[in-house]
C-alpha positions as CSV (number, residue, x, y, z in Angstrom):
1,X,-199.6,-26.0,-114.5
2,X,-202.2,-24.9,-112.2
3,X,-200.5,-26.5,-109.4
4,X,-197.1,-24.9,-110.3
5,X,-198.9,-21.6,-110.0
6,X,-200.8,-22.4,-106.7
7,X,-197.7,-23.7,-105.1
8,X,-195.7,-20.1,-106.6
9,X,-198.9,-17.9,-105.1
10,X,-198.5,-20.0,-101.0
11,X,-195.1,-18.9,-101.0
12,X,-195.0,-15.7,-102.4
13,X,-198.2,-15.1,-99.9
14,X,-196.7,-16.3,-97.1
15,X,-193.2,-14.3,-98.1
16,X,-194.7,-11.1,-98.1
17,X,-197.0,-11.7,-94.5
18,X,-193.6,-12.8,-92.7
19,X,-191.8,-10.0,-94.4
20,X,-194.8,-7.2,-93.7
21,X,-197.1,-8.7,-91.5
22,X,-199.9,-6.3,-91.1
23,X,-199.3,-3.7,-93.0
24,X,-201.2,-2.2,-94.8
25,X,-199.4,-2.6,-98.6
26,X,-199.3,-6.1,-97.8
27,X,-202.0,-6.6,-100.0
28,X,-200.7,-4.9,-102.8
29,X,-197.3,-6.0,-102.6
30,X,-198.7,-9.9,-102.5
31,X,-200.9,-8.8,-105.9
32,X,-198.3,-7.2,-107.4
33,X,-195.5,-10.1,-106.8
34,X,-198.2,-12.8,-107.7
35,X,-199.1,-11.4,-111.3
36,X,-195.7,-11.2,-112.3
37,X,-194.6,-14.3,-110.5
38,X,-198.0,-15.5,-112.8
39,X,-196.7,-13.5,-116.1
40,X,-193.3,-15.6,-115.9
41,X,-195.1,-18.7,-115.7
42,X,-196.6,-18.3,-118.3
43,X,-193.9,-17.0,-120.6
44,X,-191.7,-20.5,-119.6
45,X,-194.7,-22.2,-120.6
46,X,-195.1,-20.3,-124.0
47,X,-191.4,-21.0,-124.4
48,X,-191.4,-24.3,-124.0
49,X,-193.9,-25.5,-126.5
């Protein structure tokens, strides 16, 4: 699972540099996509079990 939410985090990171590059909300666009990108994950696994 750790893996799954590495691998979700890389992308999502390197989505948001492409998309913004240096701006500055860049930061807080990539925290704010990761925790609910984090928050599903862990919902499918809750479901699942």
């Amino acid at each position: 699972m750790l893996i799954l939410v590495w691998f979700v985090t890389c992308i999502i990171f390197y989505f948001v540099q492409l998309i913004l590059g240096n701006s500055g909300h860049a930061l807080e666009v990539f925290a704010a996509l990761s925790g609910i990108a984090i928050f599903l994950i862990s919902k499918i696994k809750h479901r699942v079990k």
